[in-house]
FIMAR-459189 format. One record per residue: residue number from 0; x, y, z of N, C-alpha, C, O in turn. Coordinates in steps of 0.02 Angstrom, whole numbers. Example, Ala and Ser with C-alpha at 12.3 -4.5 7.8 and 13.67 -1.06 7.14 Angstrom:
2
R / pamar / n_east / n_north / n_up / ca_east / ca_north / ca_up / c_east / c_north / c_up / o_east / o_north / o_up
R / 0 / 660 / -284 / 390 / 615 / -225 / 390 / 660 / -165 / 390 / 712 / -166 / 423;
R / 1 / 642 / -112 / 354 / 684 / -53 / 357 / 645 / 2 / 394 / 670 / 57 / 402;
This chain:
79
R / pamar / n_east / n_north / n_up / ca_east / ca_north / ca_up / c_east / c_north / c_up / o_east / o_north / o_up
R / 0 / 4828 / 6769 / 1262 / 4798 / 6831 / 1282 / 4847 / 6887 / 1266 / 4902 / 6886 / 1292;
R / 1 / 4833 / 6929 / 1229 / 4851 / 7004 / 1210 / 4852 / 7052 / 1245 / 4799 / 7051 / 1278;
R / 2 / 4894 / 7112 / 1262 / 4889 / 7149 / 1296 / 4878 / 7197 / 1233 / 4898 / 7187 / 1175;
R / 3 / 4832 / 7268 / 1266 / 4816 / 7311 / 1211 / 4805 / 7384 / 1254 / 4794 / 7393 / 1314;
R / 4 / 4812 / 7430 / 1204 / 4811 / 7500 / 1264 / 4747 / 7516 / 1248 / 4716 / 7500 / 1197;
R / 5 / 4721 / 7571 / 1325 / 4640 / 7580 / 1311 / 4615 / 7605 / 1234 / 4576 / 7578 / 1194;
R / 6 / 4662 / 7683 / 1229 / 4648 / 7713 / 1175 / 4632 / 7670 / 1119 / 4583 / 7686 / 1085;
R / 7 / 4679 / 7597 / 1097 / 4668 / 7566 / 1040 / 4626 / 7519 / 1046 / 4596 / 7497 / 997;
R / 8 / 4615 / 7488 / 1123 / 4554 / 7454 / 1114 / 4487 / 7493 / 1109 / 4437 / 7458 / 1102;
R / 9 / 4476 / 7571 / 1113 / 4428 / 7611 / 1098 / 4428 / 7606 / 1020 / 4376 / 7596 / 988;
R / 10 / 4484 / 7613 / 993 / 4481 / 7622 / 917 / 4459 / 7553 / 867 / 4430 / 7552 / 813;
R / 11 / 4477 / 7513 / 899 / 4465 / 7451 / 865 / 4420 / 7395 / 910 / 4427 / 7334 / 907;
R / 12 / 4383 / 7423 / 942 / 4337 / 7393 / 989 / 4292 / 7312 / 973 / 4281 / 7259 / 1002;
R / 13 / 4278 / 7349 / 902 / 4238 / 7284 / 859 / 4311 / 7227 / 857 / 4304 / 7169 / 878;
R / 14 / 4344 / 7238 / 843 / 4393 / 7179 / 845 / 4421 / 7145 / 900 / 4431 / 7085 / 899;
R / 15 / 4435 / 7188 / 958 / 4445 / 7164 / 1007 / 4368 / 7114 / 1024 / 4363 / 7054 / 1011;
R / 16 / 4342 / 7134 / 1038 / 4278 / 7083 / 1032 / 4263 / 7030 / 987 / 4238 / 6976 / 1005;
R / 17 / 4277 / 7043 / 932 / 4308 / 6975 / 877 / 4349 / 6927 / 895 / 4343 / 6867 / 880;
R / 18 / 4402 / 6957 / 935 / 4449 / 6897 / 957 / 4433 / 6879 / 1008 / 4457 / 6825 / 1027;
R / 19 / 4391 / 6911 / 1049 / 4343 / 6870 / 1126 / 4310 / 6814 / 1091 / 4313 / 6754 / 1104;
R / 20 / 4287 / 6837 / 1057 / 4230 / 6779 / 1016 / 4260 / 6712 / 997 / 4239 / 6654 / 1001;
R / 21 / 4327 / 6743 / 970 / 4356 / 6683 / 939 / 4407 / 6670 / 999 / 4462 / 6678 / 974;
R / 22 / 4413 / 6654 / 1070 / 4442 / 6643 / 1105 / 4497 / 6639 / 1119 / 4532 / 6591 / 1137;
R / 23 / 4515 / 6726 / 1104 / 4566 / 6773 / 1127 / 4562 / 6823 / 1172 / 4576 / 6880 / 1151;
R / 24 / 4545 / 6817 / 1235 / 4549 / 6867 / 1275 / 4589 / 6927 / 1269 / 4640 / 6920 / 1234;
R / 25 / 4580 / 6976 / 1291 / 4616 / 7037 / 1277 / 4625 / 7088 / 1341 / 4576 / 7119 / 1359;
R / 26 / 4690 / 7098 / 1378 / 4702 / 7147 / 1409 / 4687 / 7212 / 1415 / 4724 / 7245 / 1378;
R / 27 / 4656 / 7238 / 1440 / 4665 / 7313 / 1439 / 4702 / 7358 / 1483 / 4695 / 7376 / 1541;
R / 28 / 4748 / 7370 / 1433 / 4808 / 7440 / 1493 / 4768 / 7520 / 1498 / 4730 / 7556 / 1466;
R / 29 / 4802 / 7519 / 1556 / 4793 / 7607 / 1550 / 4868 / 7610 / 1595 / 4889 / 7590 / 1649;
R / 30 / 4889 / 7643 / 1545 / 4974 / 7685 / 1569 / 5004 / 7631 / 1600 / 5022 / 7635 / 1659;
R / 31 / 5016 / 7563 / 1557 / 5053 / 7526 / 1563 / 5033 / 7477 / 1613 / 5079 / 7447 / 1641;
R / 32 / 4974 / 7462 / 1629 / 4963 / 7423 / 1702 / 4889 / 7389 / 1660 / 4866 / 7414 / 1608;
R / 33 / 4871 / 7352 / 1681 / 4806 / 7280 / 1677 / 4764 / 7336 / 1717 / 4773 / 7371 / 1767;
R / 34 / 4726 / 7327 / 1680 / 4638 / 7378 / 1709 / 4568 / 7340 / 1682 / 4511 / 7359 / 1695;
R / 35 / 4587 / 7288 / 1646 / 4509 / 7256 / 1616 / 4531 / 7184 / 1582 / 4590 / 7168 / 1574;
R / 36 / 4480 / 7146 / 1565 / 4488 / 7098 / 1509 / 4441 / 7090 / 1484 / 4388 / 7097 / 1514;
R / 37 / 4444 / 7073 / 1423 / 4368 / 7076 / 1374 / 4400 / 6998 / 1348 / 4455 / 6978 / 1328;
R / 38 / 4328 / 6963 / 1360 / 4327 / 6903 / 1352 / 4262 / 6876 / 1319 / 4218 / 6920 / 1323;
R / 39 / 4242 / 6825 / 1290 / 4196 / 6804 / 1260 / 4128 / 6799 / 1312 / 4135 / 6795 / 1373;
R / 40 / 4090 / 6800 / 1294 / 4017 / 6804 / 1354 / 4001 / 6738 / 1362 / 3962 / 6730 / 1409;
R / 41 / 4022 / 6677 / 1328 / 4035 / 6619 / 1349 / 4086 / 6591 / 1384 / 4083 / 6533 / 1406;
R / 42 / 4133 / 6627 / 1392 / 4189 / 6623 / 1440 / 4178 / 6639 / 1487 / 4196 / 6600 / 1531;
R / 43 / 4146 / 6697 / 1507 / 4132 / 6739 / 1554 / 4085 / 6690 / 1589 / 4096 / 6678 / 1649;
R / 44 / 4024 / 6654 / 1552 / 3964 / 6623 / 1586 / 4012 / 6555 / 1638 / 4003 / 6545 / 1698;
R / 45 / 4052 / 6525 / 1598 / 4088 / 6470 / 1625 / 4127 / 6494 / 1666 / 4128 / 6457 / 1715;
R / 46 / 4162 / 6538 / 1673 / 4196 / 6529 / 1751 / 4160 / 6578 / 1788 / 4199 / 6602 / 1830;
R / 47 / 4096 / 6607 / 1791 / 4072 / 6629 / 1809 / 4029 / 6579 / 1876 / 4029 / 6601 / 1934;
R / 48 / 4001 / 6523 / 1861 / 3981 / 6463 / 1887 / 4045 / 6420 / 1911 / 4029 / 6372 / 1946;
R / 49 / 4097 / 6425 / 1903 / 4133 / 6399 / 1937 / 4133 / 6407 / 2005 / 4148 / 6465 / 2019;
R / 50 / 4118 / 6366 / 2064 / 4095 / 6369 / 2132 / 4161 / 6400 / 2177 / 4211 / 6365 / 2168;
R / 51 / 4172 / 6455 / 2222 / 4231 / 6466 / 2269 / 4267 / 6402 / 2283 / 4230 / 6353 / 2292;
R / 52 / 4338 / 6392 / 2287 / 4346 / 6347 / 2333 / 4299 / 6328 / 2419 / 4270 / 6279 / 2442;
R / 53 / 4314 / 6397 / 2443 / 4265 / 6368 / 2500 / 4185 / 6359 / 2491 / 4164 / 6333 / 2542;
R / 54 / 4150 / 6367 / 2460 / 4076 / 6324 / 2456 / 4119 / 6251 / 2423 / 4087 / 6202 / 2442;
R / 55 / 4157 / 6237 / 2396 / 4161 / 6154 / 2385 / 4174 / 6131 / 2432 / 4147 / 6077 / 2445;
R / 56 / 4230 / 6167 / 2488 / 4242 / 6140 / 2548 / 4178 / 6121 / 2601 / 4168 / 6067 / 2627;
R / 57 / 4140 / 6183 / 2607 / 4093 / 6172 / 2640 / 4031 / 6138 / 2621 / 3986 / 6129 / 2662;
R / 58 / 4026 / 6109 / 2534 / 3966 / 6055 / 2541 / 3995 / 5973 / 2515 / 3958 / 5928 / 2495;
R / 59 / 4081 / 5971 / 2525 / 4096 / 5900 / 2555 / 4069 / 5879 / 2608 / 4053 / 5913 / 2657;
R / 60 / 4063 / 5805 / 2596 / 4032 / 5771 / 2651 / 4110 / 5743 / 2690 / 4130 / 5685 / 2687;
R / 61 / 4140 / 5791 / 2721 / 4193 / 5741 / 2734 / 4212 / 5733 / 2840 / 4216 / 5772 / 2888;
R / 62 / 4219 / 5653 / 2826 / 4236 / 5652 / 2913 / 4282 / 5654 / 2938 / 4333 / 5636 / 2908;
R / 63 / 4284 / 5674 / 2998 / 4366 / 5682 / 3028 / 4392 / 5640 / 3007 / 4426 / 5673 / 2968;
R / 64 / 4413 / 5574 / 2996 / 4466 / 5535 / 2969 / 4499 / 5570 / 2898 / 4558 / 5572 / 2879;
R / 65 / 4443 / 5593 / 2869 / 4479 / 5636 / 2797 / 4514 / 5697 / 2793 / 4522 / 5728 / 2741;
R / 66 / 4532 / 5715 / 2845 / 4543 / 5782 / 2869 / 4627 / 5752 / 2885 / 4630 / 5694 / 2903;
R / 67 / 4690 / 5789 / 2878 / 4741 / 5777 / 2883 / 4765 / 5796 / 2968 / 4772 / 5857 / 2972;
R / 68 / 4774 / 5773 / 3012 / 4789 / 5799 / 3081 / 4850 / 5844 / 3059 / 4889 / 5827 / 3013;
R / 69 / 4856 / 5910 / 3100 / 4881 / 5958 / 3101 / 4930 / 5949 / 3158 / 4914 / 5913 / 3205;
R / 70 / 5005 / 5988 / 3155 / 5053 / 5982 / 3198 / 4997 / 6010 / 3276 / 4949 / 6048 / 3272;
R / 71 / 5015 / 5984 / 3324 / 4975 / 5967 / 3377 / 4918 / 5933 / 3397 / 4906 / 5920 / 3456;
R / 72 / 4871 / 5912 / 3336 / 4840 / 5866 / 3338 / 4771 / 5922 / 3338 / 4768 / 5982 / 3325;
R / 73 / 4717 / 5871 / 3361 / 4656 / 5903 / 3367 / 4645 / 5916 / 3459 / 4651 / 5882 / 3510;
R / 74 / 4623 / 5991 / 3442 / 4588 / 5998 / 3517 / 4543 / 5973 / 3557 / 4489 / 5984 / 3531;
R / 75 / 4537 / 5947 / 3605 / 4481 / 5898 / 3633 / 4414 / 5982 / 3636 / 4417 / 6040 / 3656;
R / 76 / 4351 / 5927 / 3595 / 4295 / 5964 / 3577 / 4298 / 5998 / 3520 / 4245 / 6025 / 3505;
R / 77 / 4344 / 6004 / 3482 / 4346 / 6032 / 3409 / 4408 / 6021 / 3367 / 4439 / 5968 / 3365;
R / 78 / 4423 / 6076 / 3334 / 4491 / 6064 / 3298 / 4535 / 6134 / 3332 / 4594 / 6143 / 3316;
């Protein structure tokens, strides 16, 4: 991944998008700092569907035995 300043990714826009395509993401600065990334729209689709960690947490099926006890243990009636 490339870092590139706005002005030149304005100027050369079609290319920066060329190298999204060809799976090169591209930084965009403004005054020296990360403000964007231009990435392929198939890149984008795939981690786009990538699920939060917590919805995976919450549609494990998992039972207290799989659960690591925590310094003090579990509270009687919950955790």
């Amino acid at each position: 991944m490339h870092k590139i300043q706005l002005r030149d990714a304005k100027a050369t826009l079609s290319a920066v998008v060329d190298q999204a395509r060809q799976g090169e993401p591209s930084i965009i600065t403004r005054h020296g700092r990360p403000e964007a990334v231009v990435l392929s729209f198939e890149e984008w689709q795939r981690l786009s569907q990538v699920p939060s960690f917590g919805r995976l947490l919450m549609e494990a099926r998992l039972d207290l035995d799989d659960l690591p006890v925590r310094a003090g243990g579990l509270r009687e009636g919950g955790f």
